[in-house]
C-alpha positions, -999 to +999 in steps of 0.1 A: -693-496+523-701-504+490-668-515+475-667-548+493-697-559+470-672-546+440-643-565+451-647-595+434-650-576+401-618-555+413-600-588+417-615-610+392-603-585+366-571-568+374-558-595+397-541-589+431-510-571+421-529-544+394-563-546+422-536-538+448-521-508+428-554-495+421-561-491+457-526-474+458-529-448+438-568-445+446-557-438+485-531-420+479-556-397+454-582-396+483-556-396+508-541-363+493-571-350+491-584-354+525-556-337+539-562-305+518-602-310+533-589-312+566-569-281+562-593-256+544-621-274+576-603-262+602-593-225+590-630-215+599-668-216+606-680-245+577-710-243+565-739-262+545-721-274+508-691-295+524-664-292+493-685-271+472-684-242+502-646-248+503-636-241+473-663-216+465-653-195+496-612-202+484-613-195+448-642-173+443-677-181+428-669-189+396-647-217+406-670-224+435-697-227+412-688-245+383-677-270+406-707-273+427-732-281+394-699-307+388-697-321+424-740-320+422-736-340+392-714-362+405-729-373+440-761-374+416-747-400+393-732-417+422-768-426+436-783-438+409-748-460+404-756-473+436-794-478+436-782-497+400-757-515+419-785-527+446-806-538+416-786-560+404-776-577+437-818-579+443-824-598+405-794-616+413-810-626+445-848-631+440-850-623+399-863-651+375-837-670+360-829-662+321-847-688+301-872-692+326-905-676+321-919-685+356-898-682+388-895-711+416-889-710+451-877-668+459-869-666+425-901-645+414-890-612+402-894-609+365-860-593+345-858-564+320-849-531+316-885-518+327-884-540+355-852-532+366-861-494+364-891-497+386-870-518+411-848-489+411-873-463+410-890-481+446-857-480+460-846-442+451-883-433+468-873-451+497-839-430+501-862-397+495-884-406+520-853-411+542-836-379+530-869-357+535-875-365+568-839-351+580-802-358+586-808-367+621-827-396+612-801-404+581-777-400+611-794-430+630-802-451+597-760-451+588-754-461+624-775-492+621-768-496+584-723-496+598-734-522+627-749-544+602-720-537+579-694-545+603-709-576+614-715-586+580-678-582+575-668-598+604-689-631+588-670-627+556-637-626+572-642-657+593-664-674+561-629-676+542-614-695+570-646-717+580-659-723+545-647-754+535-636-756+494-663-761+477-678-754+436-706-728+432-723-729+400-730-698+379-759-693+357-749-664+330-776-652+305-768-668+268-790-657+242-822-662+248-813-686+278-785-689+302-759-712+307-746-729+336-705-720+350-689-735+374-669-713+399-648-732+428-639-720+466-605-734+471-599-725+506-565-709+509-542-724+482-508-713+470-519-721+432-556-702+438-531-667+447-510-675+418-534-683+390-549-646+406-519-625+405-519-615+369-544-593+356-572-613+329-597-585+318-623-602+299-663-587+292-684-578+321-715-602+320-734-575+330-727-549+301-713-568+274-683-549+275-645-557+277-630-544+308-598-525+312-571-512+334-592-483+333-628-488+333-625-515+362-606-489+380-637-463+373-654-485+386-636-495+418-631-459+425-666-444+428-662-472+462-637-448+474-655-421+473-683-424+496-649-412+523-660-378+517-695-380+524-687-365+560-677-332+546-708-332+524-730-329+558-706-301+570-740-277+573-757-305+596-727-313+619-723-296+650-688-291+651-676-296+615-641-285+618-634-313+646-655-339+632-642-342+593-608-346+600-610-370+623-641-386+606-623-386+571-589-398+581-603-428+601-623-436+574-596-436+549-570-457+570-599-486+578-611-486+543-579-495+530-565-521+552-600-538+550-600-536+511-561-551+510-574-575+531-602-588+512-587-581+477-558-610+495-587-632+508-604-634+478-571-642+455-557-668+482-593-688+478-615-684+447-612-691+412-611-663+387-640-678+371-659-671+401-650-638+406-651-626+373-683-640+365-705-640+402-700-607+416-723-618+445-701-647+450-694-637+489-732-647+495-722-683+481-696-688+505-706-669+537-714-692+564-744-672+573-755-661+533-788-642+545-768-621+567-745-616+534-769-606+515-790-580+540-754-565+545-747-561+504-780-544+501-780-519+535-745-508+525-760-502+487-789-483+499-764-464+526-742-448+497-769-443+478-789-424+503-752-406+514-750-394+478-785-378+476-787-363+506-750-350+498-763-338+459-791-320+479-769-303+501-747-288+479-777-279+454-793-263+488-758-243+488-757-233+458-791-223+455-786-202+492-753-184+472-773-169+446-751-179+418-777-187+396-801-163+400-838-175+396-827-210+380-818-224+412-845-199+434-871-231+441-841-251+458-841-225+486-871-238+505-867-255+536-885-274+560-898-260+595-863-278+611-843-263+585-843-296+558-841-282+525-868-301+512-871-286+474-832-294+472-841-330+481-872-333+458-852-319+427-820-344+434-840-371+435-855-362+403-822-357+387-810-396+403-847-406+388-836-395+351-798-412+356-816-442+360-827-447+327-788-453+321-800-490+330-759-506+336-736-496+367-707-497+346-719-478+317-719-443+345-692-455+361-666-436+342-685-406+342-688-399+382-650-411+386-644-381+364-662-360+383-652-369+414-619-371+405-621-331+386-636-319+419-607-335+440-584-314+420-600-288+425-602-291+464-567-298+463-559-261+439-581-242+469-558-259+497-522-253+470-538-215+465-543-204+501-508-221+509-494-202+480-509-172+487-494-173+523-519-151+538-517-144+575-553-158+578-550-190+566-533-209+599-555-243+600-552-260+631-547-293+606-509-289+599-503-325+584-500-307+546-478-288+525-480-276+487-464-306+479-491-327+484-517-304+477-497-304+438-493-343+439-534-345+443-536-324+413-515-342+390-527-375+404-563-365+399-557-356+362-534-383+355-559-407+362-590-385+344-572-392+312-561-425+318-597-436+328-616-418+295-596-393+278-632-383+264-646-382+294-618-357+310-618-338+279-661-332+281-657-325+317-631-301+316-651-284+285-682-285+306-663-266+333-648-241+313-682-231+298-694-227+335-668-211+347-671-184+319-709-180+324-704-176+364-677-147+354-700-125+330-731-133+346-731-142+385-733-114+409-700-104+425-699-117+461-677-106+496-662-137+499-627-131+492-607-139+463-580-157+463-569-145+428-561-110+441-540-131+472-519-150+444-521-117+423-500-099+455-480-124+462-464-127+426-467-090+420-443-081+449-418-110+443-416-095+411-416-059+417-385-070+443-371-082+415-377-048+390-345-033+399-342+005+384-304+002+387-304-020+349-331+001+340-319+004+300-333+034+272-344+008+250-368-004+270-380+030+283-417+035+290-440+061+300-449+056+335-482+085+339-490+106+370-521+121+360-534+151+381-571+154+381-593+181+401-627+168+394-630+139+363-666+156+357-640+181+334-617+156+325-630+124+314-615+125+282-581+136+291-579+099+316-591+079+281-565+099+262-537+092+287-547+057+289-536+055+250-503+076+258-490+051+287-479+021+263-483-005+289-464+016+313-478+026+354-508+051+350-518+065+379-549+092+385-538+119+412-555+141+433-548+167+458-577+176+485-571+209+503-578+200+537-560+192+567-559+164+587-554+179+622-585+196+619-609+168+607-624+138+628-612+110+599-594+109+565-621+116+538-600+100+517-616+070+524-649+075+514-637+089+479-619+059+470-645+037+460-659+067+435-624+073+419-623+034+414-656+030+397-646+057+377-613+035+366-638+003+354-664+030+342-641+042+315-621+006+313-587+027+314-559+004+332-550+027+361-544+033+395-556+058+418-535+076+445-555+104+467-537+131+490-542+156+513-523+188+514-528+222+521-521+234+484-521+214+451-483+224+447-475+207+476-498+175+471-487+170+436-451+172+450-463+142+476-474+120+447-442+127+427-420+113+457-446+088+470-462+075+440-459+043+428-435+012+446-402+004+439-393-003+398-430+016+394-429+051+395-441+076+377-413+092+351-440+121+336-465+142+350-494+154+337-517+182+337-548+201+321-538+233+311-541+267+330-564+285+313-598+307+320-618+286+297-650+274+318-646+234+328-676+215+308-688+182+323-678+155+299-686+124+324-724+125+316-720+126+281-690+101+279-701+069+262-692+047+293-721+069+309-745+074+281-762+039+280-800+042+288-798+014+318-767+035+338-772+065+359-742+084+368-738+072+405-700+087+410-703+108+441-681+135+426-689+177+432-702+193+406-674+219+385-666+247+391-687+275+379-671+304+356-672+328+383-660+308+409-619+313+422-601+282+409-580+270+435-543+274+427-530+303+411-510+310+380-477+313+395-485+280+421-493+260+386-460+267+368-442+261+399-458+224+395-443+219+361-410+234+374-408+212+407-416+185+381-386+192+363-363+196+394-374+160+400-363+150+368-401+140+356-411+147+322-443+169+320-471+169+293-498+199+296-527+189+277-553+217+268-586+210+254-584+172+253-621+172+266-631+184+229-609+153+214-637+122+203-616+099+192-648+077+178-657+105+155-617+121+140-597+081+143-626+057+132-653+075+112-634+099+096-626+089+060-608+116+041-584+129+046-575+106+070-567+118+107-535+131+118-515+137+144-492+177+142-454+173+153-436+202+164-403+196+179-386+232+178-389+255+211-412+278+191-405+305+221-368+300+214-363+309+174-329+315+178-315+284+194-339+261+180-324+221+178-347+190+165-320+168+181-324+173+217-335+153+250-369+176+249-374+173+209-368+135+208-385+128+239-418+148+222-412+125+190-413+095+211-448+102+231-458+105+193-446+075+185-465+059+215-496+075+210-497+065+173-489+031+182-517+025+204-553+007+188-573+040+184-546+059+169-530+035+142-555+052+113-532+087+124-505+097+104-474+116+116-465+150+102-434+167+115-428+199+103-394+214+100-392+252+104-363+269+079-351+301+072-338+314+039-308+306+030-305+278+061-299+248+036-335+233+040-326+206+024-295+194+040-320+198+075-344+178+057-323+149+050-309+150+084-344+146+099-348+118+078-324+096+083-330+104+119-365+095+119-350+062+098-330+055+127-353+055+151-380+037+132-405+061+134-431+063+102-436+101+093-446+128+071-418+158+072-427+187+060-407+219+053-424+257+069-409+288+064-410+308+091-387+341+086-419+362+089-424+349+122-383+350+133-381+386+118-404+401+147-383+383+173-355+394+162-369+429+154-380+432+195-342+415+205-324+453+184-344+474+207-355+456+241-379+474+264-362+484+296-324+492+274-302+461+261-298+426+275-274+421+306-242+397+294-252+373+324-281+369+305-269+363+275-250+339+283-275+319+304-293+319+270-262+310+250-262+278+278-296+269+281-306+262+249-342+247+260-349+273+283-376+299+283-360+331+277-338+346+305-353+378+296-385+370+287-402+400+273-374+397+243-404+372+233-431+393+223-471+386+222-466+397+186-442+373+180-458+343+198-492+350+178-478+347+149-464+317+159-498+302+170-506+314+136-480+297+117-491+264+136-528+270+124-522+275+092-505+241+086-538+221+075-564+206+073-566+210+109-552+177+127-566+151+156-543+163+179-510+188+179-479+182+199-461+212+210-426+218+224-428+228+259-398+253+268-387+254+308-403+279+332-378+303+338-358+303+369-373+342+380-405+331+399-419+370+385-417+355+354-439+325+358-477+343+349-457+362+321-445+324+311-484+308+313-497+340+292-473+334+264-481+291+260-520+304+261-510+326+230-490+299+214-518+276+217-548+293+214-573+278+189-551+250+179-582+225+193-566+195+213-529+199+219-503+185+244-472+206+252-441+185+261-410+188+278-385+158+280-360+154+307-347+122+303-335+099+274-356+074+254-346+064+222-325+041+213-306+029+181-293-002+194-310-038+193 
């Protein structure tokens, strides 16, 4: 309603063809836009906030609510353009002529910048009173306010064809005085539309400043924008997803064909002297200029009033949302009829301080940013929920697709820059800093975001694309099923995995012992949201996969095949090791759970007491690490990681300086003992990882080489090297005789209890190289202590020991024999992990 008052300036300025281009691209901006309104009005109920409720309830609240304080700031500025607008039409009317210190005839009003703020400021009350009483009597005011407007413009329309050609004199402040220019109405004339066809920017009379391509397009925009005031009102209309489509689409298409119309008018019949320099020109040549003149100043007062009552709705929205917290807790009141009366109060103060801006133009640019950001950003919710392609989203508005929702976003910023580069660039700094506030501060909310929509969408595109047949060694990475029982025992054995996974799929498993047939629901369910807190407790990056089963053996067998989704599944298992040491709750004394402010609200059991059964056996647990093996999974056993702090032996430990113990012989397996390997290099490589990860970089790797007499220690050495050198791994080797420790296996292998070894044994052990022994009391407890011994004595006592990890034997009797002799081996060695590698992963090659 507004721009027709504008139009000359459009005109005067840029001429027809740029003033015709401006609408263009202005249109097709808005245009854009109000299809992606249509569609995001009719996917659902709509509520009070019209495009700040869009977008907050499509991208989330910190999208949502950076961009409501922009959009607020923006219908804001907006009113008090157009109460500054009406001003100036009013002095230009009834103000005292510059030069003059006493007015004549309805000339009376004095001019200044205090005057023209107190006109402005009795005009803004107005609008409040307006605003306060309610929408439904806004509603009635607009409807009168359009008749008058439409009958004004029907007497402009037949005033260019009536009006005979006439000169209207201008009187432009000069100095301390004015001077006197004269404008002509041609009537239609071929030379009138050619003289106007280029563009001839030359200085606003009312600023002082030199118009542009840009600034007159700022300023021609914020006319455009009053389209959208429909969806601003979306809490007050009955039946907002049927009324803003079809309120906002008809109002685009008759805005434009009556602005092309007038910008052609105008051209065809008045002089660019009187356009540029009497913006209140259509007044001069109306046929009927008092009805001209109530119709310039009920359109004015129209957007003004459509903007504050907008700024108050979305301020009310905001407010109601709770982003905020207490800053925005005043705005909430309302009115017995539901008028959010505070809302309106503080808006109007806000328009009230704009004021003191004193010149249209000079805000001008400002709100077209603005406007222009938050039309991007309407049109990113509408391209995200198309992206996303969720089954929800089916709007009953079809007329868009993601290539328009895209063109509004690059036309939007296009024209941000090209309006006021430093403009854009404070705006879009402005919106970063709230959006970054809004993340770390605002509550979390249950309306759906659509990052984690996008997030699936990519994520299985791309894990169709992860194809495991050109998997390749050199880019081999640990992908971690962790079994857990109860993380009150094992809190720091999910941190220490998370340093061990090397950006690789770490997942937390557990087995309940229940069946399913016998209970009323899964109680899986309930769980979940524990195990997850427990993931952003202790800020490890992992997933959590639950069970049921009626043993752990056959649970852990369930997440070994199930686990994890096509290119993503888990290549090594974990566990704590088997051992009667009583489980200690770490979780209360972990630093995540420490602070003074946090309670530990994870609704997991308490341990299990040291007297209580434990709930697999012996012989159930090694059968896990040998079903592991079957299934070509790597397994780590990990025993007494809980007494690991990395805070206190990696970062405050000065000297010596931590280190991490390397082992890679079978120490159960003395006489067919290799460093070379799958299991040996596979146990360098985790290593490698775990040194390689942020808390472990102060570590140092010591590999120790076990010789014999006479075994040429040296050549061994040198071969270690060079394959530590081609594998690029950084460590301390270090030579340990051990014949005291072979000479009592060897010792028990002369004279074996139960009479001498069968030759199908032997030569399984001849075969399997990494095996446990065939026979496996030719391994005595003598033997394997002094073993555990050897490994103690290599100090100062490490951060952390790995072990070689020999392979159950293939006689299930054998298994709690097997689990008694890695208890020896690592008795007392503090925090240690026993590996056994099954597959490949290093690589020479580039």
């Amino acid at each position: 309603a507004s721009l027709p008052i504008l139009a000359g300036f459009v005109v005067g300025h840029a001429g027809l063809l740029q003033a015709l281009a401006m609408f263009a691209v202005a249109y097709f901006i808005i245009g854009l836009t109000v299809l992606s309104v249509c569609a995001i009005a009719t996917n659902g109920a709509l509520d009070a906030g019209g495009a700040y409720y869009m977008i907050s309830r499509a991208l989330g609240p910190e999208f949502g609510g950076s961009i409501g304080i922009m959009f607020f700031l923006a219908n804001v500025c907006g009113s008090a353009l157009y109460v500054l607008g009406l001003v100036e039409a009013v002095v230009d009317s009834f103000g005292i002529p510059p030069g003059q210190k006493a007015g004549t005839g309805v000339h009376v009003l004095p001019q200044s910048y205090w005057y023209e703020l107190l006109y402005g400021t009795v005009l803004l009350a107005l609008c409040l009173v307006v605003c306060l009483v309610g929408a439904s009597i806004y509603a009635k005011a607009t409807f009168i306010i359009f008749l008058i407007v439409a009958g004004v413009l029907g007497t402009i329309l037949v005033s260019f064809f009536a009006t005979r050609p006439t000169g209207v004199p201008i009187r432009l402040p000069h100095f301390n005085g004015s001077e006197i220019e004269n404008g002509s109405f041609t009537g239609f004339s071929f030379a009138t539309l050619q003289s106007n066809l280029g563009g001839g920017y030359g200085v606003d009379y009312t600023t002082g400043q030199i118009m542009s391509f840009g600034s007159v397009f700022a300023v021609m925009f914020n006319g455009c924008t009053g389209i959208m005031a429909g969806s601003n009102m979306s809490g007050d209309l009955k039946r907002p997803s049927y009324s803003i489509p079809r309120g906002t689409i008809s109002a685009v298409f008759f805005t434009y064909v009556v602005y092309n119309v007038l910008a052609f008018l105008m051209c065809a019949t008045c002089n660019r002297v009187l356009l540029q320099k009497d913006y209140g020109f259509l007044r001069d040549i109306s046929i009927f200029p008092p009805l001209v003149t109530v119709g310039i100043y009920a359109a004015t007062l129209s957007a003004a009033m459509s903007n504050l009552i907008g700024a108050s709705r979305i301020l009310y929205a905001l407010a109601r949302d709770d982003l905020f917290g207490r800053a925005l807790a005043l705005a909430k009141k309302t009115s017995a009829n539901g008028n959010p009366v505070m809302a309106v109060i503080i808006s109007w103060l806000v328009v009230q301080l704009v004021l003191f801006s004193g010149k249209l133009n000079t805000i001008a640019g400002v709100v077209t940013t603005f406007f222009l950001l938050v039309y991007a950003t309407i049109n990113l919710a509408c391209l995200a929920l198309e992206w996303a392609s969720a089954p929800n989203f089916r709007p009953t508005f079809r007329y868009f697709t993601w290539h328009t929702c895209l063109s509004g976003i690059i036309g939007c910023c296009l024209m941000m820059f090209l309006i006021s580069p430093v403009s854009a660039s404070v705006s879009l700094g402005f919106l970063l800093v709230l959006l970054l506030a809004l993340h770390y501060l605002s509550p979390s909310s249950t309306w759906g975001y659509i990052s984690q929509a996008l997030i699936f969408h990519q994520v299985r595109k791309y894990l169709l694309m992860l194809d495991v047949r050109k998997d390749h060694v050199k880019f081999w990475r640990p992908q971690i099923l962790l079994m857990v029982q109860n993380p009150r025992g094992s809190a720091r054995l999910i941190d220490f995995v998370n340093d061990l996974k090397k950006s690789g799929l770490y997942i937390l498993g557990h087995v309940e012992l229940q069946d399913l047939d016998t209970l009323p629901s899964d109680p899986l369910q309930p769980q979940q949201d524990s195990w997850l807190s427990l993931v952003d407790k202790l800020n490890v990056k992992a997933f959590v996969s639950l069970t049921l089963a009626p043993s752990v053996r056959h649970g852990v067998r369930q997440l070994l095949f199930t686990s994890g989704l096509g290119g993503m599944r888990p290549n090594t298992l974990v566990l704590g090791f088997y051992d009667d040491a009583a489980p200690q709750d770490g979780l209360a004394q972990h630093p995540a759970f420490t602070s003074p402010r946090e309670d530990v609200p994870l609704g997991f059991p308490p341990l299990r007491a040291p007297g209580d059964p434990k709930l697999l056996s012996a012989r159930e647990y090694v059968g896990i690490v040998a079903d592991a093996l079957k299934m070509l999974r790597n397994v780590l056993l990990a025993r007494e990681l809980e007494s690991l702090d990395k805070a206190w032996e990696l970062q405050w430990a000065l000297s010596p300086s931590p280190a991490i113990h390397v082992w890679p012989i079978n120490l159960l397996r003395p006489d067919s003992a290799r460093y070379a390997d799958t299991c040996s290099l596979f146990l360098l490589q985790m290593a490698c990882v775990l040194n390689m990860a942020r808390a472990w970089r102060q570590a140092h790797l010591r590999l120790f080489l076990c010789v014999e007499a006479g075994a040429m220690a040296h050549s061994q050495e040198e071969k270690l090297r060079q394959l530590l050198k081609d594998l690029r791994i950084q460590a301390q080797v270090h030579l340990v005789p051990w014949d005291a420790v072979t000479c009592l296996h060897w010792q028990s292998r002369q004279d074996p209890p139960g009479g001498p070894m069968p030759a199908r044994a032997l030569e399984e052990e001849k075969e399997g190289a990494v095996n446990f022994p065939a026979n496996a009391t030719q391994v005595s407890d003598e033997y394997v202590c002094a073993a555990n011994k050897l490994v103690l004595e290599q100090g100062p006592a490490p951060a952390l020991r790995f072990l070689y990890l020999p392979r159950p034997p293939a006689d299930t009797s054998l298994y709690p024999l097997y689990l008694h002799q890695l208890e020896l081996l690592t008795r007392g060695l503090g925090p240690t992990v026993l590996v056994h590698g099954v597959s490949a992963v290093t690589s020479t090659q580039l």
